[in-house]
N, C-alpha and C positions, 0 to 999 in steps of 0.2 A: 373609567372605573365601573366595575357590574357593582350594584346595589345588591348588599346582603338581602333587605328586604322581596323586592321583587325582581330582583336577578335580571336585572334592564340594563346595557350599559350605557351609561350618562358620562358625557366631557361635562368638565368642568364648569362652565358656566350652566349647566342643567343640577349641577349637588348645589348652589350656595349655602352655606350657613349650616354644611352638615343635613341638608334635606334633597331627598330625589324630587325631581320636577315630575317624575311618574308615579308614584306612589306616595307622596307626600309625607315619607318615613324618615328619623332620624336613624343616623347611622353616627360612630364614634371614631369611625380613623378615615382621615380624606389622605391620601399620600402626598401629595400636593400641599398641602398644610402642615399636616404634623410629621415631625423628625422618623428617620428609618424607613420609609417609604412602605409603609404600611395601610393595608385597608382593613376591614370586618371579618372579608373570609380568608384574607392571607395570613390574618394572627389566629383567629382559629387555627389553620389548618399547619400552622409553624409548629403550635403547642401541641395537638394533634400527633404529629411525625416526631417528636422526641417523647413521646409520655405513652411509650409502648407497654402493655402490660402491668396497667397502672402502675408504672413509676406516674414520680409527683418530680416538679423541677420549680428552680425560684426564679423569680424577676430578672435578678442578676445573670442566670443563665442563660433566661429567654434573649435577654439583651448581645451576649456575646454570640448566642446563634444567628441571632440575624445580622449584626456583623459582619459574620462568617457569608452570610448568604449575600450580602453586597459587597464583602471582596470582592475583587479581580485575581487567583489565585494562578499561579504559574500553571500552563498544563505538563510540563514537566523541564528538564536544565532544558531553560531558555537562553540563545547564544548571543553575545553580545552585540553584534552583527548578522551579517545575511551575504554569500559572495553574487546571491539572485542579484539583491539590491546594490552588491559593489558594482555588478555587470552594469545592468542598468544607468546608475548614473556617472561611469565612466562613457556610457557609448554618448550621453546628454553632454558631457562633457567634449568630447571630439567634434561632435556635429556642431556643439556652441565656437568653438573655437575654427573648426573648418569655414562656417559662416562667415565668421566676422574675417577670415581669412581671405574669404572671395568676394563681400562686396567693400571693403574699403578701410583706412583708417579708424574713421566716425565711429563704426559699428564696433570698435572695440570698446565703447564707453559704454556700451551696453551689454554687449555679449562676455564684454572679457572678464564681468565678475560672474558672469553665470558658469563661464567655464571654469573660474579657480572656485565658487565655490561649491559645485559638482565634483570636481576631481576631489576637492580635501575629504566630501561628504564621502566619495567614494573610495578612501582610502583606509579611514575611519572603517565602512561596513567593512573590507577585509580584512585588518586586522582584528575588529570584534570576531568574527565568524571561527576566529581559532582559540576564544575564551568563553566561559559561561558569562553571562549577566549577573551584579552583583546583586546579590538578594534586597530586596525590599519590603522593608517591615509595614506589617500593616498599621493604617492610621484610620481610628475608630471614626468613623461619619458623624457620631453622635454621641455625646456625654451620657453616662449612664444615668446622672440627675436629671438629666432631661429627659431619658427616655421615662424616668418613673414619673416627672411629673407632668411630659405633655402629652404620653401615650398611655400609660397604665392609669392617670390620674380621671382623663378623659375616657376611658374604658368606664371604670367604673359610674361614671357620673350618666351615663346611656343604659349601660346593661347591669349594672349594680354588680353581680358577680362575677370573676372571671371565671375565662373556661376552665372546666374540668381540668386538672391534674396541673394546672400553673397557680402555686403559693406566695402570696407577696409576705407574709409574715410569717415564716417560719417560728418553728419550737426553739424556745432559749436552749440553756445547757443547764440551768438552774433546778431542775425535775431530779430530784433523787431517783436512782434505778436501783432495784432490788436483783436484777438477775446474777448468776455468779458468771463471773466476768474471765473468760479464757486467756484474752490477751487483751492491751493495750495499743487503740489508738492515739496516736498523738498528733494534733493537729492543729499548727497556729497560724491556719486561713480560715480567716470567719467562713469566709462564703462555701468553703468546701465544706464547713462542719454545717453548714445553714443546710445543704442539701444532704446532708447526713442525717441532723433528726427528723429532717422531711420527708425521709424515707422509713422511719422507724430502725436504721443500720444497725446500733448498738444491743436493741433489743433479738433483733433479725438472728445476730449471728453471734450472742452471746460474748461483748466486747465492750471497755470501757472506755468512750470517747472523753478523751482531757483536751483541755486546750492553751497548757501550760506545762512545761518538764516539771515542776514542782509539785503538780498534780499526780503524777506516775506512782501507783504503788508500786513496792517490790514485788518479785520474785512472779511478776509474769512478764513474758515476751512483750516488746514493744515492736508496733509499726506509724514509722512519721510519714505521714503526707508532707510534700516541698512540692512548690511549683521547680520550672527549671531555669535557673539564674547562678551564676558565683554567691552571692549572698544566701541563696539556697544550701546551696552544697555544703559549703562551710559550716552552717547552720548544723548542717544535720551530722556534719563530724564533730562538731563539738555535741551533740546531743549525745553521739555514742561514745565519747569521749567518759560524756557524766554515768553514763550507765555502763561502766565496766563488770564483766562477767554475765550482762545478760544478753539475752537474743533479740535483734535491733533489725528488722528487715526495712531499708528504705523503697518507701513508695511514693515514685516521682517518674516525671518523663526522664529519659535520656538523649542527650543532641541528638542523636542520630536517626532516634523516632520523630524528629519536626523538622530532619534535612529531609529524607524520602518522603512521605505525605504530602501530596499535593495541595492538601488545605487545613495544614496544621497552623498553629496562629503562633507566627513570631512579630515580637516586639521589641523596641528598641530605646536605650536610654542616653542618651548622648551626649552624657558626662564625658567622656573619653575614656580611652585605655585604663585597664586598672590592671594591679596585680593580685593574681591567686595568696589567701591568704598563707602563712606557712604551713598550719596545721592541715588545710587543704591540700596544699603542694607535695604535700609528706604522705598523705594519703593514697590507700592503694586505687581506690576507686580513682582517684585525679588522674593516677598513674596511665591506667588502662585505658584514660580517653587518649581519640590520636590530635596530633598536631591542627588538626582542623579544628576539632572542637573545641579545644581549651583557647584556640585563638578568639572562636565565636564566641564563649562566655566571655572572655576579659575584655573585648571589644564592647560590652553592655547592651549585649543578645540576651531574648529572655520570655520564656512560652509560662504565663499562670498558668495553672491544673485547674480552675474553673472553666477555663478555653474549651477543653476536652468535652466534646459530645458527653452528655449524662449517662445512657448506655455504658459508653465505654469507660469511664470512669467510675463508674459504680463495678463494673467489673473489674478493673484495674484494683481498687480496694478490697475486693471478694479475692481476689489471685492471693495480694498482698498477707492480710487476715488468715488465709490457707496456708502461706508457706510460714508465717509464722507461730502455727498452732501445730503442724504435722513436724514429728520427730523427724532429723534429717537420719539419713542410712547411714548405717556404721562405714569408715574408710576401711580401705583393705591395707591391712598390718605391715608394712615392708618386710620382707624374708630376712632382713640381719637382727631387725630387732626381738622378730619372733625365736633367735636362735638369740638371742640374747638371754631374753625371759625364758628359756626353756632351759639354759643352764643356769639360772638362779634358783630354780625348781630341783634341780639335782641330775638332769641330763646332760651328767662330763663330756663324754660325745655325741657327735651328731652325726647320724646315716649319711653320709656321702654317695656318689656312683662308684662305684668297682671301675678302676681304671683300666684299658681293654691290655689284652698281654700284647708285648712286646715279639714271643719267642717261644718255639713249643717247649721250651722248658719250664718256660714262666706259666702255661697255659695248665701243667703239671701239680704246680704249687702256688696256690694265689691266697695273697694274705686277704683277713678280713680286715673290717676298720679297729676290732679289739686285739690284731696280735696274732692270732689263733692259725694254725695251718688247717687246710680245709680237705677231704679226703676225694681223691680221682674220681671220678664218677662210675668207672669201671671199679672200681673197689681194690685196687694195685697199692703199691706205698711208694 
C-alpha cells in the first residue's frame, strides 16, 4: 500500500496499527483490514471521479460505487462454453484413454476416470459454446452498515472531515420551500431524494420534491422516480392510476438499459417466480416490454436507481423534469375527422380531385363537384 502521507510503499507488516514504519504517520484505511478494499488515496480519489463539477454525492452512493469497482462485470454475452476448450479437453481425453489402452489393464484405474471425466468436461464446453451464460447477479462484498461504520466511521476519527463533495448527512425534506414549483417530483427512495437535496435539485430547477402520493398538489405535472423491479412498475401504475387527467412522466430504468451496459448493477431476489400484477399486466407499458424482459422482472431481477452513476442520474431526472414541464406538439388531425368538423362548421361539400375523362366527349363537358357545367376552353358550347 503507498502511504498517503509520504507516498512510500509499505507491505503490510511495515503499516501496523494504521502507522508507516517510514514516516511514522497515521493513515485511516489499511485495505487489508477494513471492508471494500480501500486506502487514503483510493477513497479520495473514488470521491474525486464522481463529484465532477461540484456535484455533491452521499455515503450510500459512494458505497454502491465501489461495489461497482470490485465487481467482476461481464465484458460482454459471455458463452457458456468455449469449443477452444471442448478441443482441448477432448484431445486429454483420447491420449488418456490411448494410454491406458497401450500399457495395460491396471492403468485403467487410473486413467479411465481421467478420460470419462475430460470427455463429459468436453462435452459440457460444446454444447455451452452454442448458449450465452446465465447472467449473475451481483453479490455486494460488503454491508452498507459496515461500510459506514468501519470505513466512514474510521475516516472521520484520522481526518475529521470527509473529502470534498462526499455528504454523509444529507438535508431532510422537512425545510419549507418558497420557490413556485413547475412540476412534481415524486419520489419514495429515501436515498435518491437524499442525493436530491444534496444537490439543492428542487430549488435548481423550480420542482416540488414529495415523498408520498398524498403529498402531490394538483394541477402540476408529476414525475416518479422507481428503481427497476415488478414491484416498481406496478407501483408506479397505480400512482397514475391515482392521478387521472394529469401529466405523469415515469422516470426509472428500463430492462433493456441493464441488459446492454456492461456494468449496470443487477440484483436478485430469490423468492421465486411471481406473477405481473393485473393492473400491471393490463398496462401499456407491460405490454411493450418483450418476452425477455417481463421474464427477467418475474424471475425477482431488479436494478435500484441509486446504483446509477450520480452524473448519470442526475441527468436522467433533469431529461425527466424537461419532458414533463415542455408542452408536448400538437398530433396531426387524421383527414376524415378534419372533414368531419368542417361539415359541422357548414362546409356541405368538400373539394375532391376532378376525375380524369374517360372520352374526348367527356373531356368537352366535365362536371364540377357542385353540378355546374364548365365552359370549353376554346369558348365553343
Amino acid at each position: 500500500m503507498i502511504c498517503p502521507n509520504c507516498r512510500t510503499d509499505r507491505r503490510q507488516r511495515e503499516r501496523t496499527n494504521h502507522t508507516c514504519s517510514n514516516c511514522k504517520k497515521s493513515f485511516a484505511l489499511d485495505p487489508k483490514v477494513e471492508p471494500g478494499r480501500l486506502h487514503d488515496l483510493k477513497f479520495r480519489e473514488l470521491v474525486a471521479k464522481w463529484t465532477p463539477g461540484g456535484l455533491r454525492i452521499t455515503v450510500e452512493q459512494l458505497y454502491w460505487l465501489n461495489e461497482r469497482r470490485l465487481h467482476r462485470f461481464p465484458a460482454g454475452e459471455e458463452r457458456a462454453g468455449s469449443n477452444v476448450g471442448g478441443a482441448v479437453l477432448a484431445v486429454v481425453a483420447v491420449i488418456a484413454g490411448s494410454l491406458a489402452v497401450g500399457i495395460g489393464s491396471f492403468s485403467w484405474f487410473l486413467l479411465g476416470p481421467v478420460m470419462l471425466v475430460a470427455g463429459s468436461l468436453a462435452v459440457q464446453q460444446f454444447r455451452g459454446a452454442r448458449r450465452l451464460r446465465a447472467d449473475a447477479p451481483m453479490r455486494p462484498q460488503v454491508t452498507l452498515s459496515d461500510f459506514e461504520r468501519r470505513v466512514i466511521f474510521r475516516w472521520r476519527v484520522v481526518h475529521r472531515d470527509l473529502p470534498a463533495g462526499l455528504v454523509e448527512y444529507p438535508p431532510d425534506g422537512s425545510k419549507p420551500t418558497t420557490v413556485k414549483a413547475q412540476a412534481v417530483v415524486l419520489c419514495e427512495l429515501p436515498a435518491v431524494a437524499a442525493f436530491l437535496r444534496t444537490n439543492n435539485f428542487a430549488e435548481r430547477h423550480r420542482v416540488l420534491l414529495v415523498d408520498e402520493l398524498a403529498k402531490v398538489p394538483a394541477d402540476l405535472p408529476v414525475v416518479v422516480l422507481r428503481d427497476l423491479s415488478l414491484a416498481a412498475l406496478a407501483r408506479t401504475v397505480a400512482v397514475r392510476a391515482a392521478l387521472p387527467g394529469r401529466r405523469v412522466v415515469d422516470c426509472g430504468l428500463a430492462p433493456r438499459t441493464v441488459f446492454a451496459p456492461a456494468k449496470a448493477v443487477r440484483l436478485r431476489d430469490h423468492a421465486g417466480p411471481r406473477q405481473a400484477p393485473s393492473a400491471l399486466g393490463a398496462s401499456t407499458g407491460w405490454r411493450r416490454l418483450t418476452e425477455r424482459e417481463r421474464d427477467w422482472l418475474a424471475n425477482g431481477w431488479y436494478s435500484p436507481l441509486i446504483t446509477v452513476p450520480p452524473p448519470k442520474l442526475l441527468a436522467l431526472v433533469e431529461k425527466a423534469v424537461e419532458r414533463a414541464t415542455t408542452a408536448p406538439a400538437p398530433a396531426a388531425e387524421d383527414p376524415a375527422e378534419t372533414r368531419r368538423r368542417a361539415e359541422r362548421i357548414g362546409f356541405l361539400s368538400w373539394p375532391q380531385a376532378l376525375p380524369a375523362p374517360h372520352s374526348p366527349a367527356d373531356a368537352t363537358s366535365v362536371r364540377h363537384a357542385d353540378g355546374a357545367s364548365a365552359r370549353p376552353a376554346d369558348g365553343t358550347r
